[in-house]
C-alpha positions as CSV (number, residue, x, y, z in Angstrom):
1,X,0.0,0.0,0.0
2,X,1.2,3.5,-1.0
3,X,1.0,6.1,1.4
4,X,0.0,9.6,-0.1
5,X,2.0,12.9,1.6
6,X,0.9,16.0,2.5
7,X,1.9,18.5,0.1
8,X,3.2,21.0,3.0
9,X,4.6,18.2,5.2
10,X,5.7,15.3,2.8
11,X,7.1,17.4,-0.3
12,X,10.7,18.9,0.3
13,X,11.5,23.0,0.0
14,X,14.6,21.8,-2.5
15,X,18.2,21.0,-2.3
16,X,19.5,24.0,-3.4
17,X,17.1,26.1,-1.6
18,X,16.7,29.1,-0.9
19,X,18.0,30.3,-4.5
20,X,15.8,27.2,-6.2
21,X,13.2,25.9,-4.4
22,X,10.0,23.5,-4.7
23,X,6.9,25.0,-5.8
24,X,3.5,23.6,-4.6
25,X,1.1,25.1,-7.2
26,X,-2.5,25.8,-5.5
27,X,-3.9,28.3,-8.2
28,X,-2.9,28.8,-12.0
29,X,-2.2,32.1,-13.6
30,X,-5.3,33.5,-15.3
31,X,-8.0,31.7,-12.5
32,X,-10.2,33.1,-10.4
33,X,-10.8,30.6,-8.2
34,X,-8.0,30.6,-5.0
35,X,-7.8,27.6,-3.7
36,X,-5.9,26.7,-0.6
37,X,-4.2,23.7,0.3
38,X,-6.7,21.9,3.2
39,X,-4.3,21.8,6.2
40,X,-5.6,18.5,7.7
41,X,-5.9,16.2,4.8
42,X,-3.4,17.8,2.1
43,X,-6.4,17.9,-0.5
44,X,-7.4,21.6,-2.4
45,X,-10.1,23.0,-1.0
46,X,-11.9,26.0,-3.2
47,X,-11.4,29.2,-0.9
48,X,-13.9,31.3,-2.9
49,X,-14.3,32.2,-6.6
50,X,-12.9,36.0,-6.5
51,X,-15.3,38.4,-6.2
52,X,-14.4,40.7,-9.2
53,X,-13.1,40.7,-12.3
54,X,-9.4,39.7,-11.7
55,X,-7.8,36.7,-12.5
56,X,-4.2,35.6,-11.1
57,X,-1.7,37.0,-13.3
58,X,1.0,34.2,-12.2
59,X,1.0,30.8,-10.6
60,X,0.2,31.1,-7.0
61,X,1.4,28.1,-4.1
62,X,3.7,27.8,-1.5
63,X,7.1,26.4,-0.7
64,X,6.6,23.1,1.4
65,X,8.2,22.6,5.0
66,X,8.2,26.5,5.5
67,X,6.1,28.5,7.9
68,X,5.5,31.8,7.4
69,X,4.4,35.4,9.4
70,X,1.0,34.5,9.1
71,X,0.7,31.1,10.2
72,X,0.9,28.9,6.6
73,X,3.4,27.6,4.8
74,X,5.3,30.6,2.8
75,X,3.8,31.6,-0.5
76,X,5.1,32.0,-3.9
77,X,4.5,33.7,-7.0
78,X,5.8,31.5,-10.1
79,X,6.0,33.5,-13.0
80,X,5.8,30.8,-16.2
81,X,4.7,31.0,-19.9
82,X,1.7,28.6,-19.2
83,X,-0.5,28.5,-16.4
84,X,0.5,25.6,-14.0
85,X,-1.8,22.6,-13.2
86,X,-2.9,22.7,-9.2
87,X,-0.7,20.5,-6.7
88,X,2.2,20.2,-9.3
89,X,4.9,20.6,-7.9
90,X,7.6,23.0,-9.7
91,X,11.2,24.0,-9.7
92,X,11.1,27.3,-9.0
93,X,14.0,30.2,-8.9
94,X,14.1,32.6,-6.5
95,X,13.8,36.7,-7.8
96,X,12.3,38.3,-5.2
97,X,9.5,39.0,-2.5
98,X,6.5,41.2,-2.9
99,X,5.8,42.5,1.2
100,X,2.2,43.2,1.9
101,X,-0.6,43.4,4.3
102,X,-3.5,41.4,4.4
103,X,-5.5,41.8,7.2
104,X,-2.8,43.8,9.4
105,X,-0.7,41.0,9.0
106,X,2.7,40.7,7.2
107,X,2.2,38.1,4.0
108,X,5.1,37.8,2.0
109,X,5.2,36.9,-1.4
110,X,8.2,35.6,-2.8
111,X,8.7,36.0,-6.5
112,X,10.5,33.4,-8.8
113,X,10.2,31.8,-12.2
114,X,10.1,28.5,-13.6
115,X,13.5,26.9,-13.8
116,X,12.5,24.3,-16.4
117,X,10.5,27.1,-18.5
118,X,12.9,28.5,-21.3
119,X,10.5,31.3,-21.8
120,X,11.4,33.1,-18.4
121,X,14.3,31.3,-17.0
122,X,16.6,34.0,-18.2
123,X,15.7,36.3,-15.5
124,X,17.9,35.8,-12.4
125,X,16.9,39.2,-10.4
126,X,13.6,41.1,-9.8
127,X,15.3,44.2,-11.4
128,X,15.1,42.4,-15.0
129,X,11.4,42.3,-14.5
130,X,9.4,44.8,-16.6
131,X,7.9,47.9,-14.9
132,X,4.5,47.3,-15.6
133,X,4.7,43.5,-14.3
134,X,5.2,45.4,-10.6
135,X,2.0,47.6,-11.5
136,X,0.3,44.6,-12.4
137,X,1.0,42.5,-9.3
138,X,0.3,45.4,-7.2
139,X,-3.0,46.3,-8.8
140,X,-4.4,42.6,-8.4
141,X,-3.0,42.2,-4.4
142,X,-4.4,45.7,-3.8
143,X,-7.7,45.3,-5.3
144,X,-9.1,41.6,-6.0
145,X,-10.6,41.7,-2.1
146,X,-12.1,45.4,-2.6
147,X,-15.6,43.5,-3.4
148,X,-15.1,41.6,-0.2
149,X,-14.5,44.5,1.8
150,X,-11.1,43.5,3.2
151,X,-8.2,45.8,2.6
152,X,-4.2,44.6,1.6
153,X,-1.4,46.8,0.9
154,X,1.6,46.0,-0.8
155,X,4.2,47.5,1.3
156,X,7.5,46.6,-1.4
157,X,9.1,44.7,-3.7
158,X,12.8,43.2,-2.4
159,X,15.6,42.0,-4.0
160,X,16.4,38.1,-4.3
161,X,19.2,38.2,-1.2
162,X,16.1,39.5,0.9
163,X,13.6,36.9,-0.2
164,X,16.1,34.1,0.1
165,X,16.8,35.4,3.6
166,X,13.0,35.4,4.1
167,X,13.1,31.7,2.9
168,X,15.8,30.2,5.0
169,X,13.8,32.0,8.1
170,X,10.6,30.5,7.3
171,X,12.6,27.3,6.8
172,X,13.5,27.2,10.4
173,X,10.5,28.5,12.0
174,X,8.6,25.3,10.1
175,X,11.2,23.0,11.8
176,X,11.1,24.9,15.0
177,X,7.1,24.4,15.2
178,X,7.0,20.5,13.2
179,X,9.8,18.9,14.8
180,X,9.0,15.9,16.6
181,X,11.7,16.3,19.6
């Protein structure tokens, strides 16, 4: 008999993390739906069908065995040519972080791109990225819970040595609150 992991617990953040790390993909580019992974049976639960117009514009997940500010496992932005089937799991290069707000609570965002996708591989820093990609991004985190009436703000975008400093921290914090001492 097989036994089926849990995406946060059972998949690994990557051997050469934090600069490439594993990517649990929980929403597509271009969806409206955000789903989240269910924390106590692994499966994808739908959140809610977004209120408005917007769509993702990149692939949205986490990186497994990290914990982040706000209690879940740290999320990720994977920028790709194709939207990204939910629960694959993806090689993903670290770029940056996009800081924000949600709720009065510090959700980070860190930005990467698909290290197997020759169609954005080539970028290695957040600088390379074009302006309006960062008016974009902002825009959608800023307004896709207006409807809801819930407020984020998106405090900054950081550099990659910041958001693989962000990473290694969220590393240790999931080992420091999952180890089984």
């Amino acid at each position: 008999m097989m036994t089926v992991l849990h995406p946060w617990h059972g998949v690994h953040y990557g051997e050469q993390s934090p600069r490439t790390v594993n990517a649990v993909i929980e929403i597509s580019q271009g969806s409206r739906s955000k789903y989240e992974i269910d924390k106590p049976t692994g499966l994808l639960r739908l959140d809610r069908v977004i209120y408005s117009s917007f769509h993702y514009p990149t692939n949205y997940g986490f990186i497994p065995q990290t914990y982040g500010d706000d209690k879940d496992p740290l999320d990720i932005l994977v920028i790709s040519s194709q939207g990204i089937r939910p629960l694959c799991i993806v090689e993903a290069k670290v770029i940056g972080v996009m800081q924000m707000i949600d709720g009065g609570d510090a959700d980070d965002k860190i930005i990467a791109v698909a290290a197997n996708d020759p169609g954005v591989n080539h970028w290695n820093n957040i600088e390379e990225l074009p302006k309006h990609f960062f008016n974009e991004l902002r825009h959608f985190f800023e307004e896709y819970k207006t409807l809801e009436n819930k407020s984020v703000s998106v405090e900054e975008f950081g550099d990659k040595a910041q958001a693989m400093q962000i990473i290694e921290e969220a590393i240790k914090a999931y080992r420091e609150k999952f180890s089984k001492t």
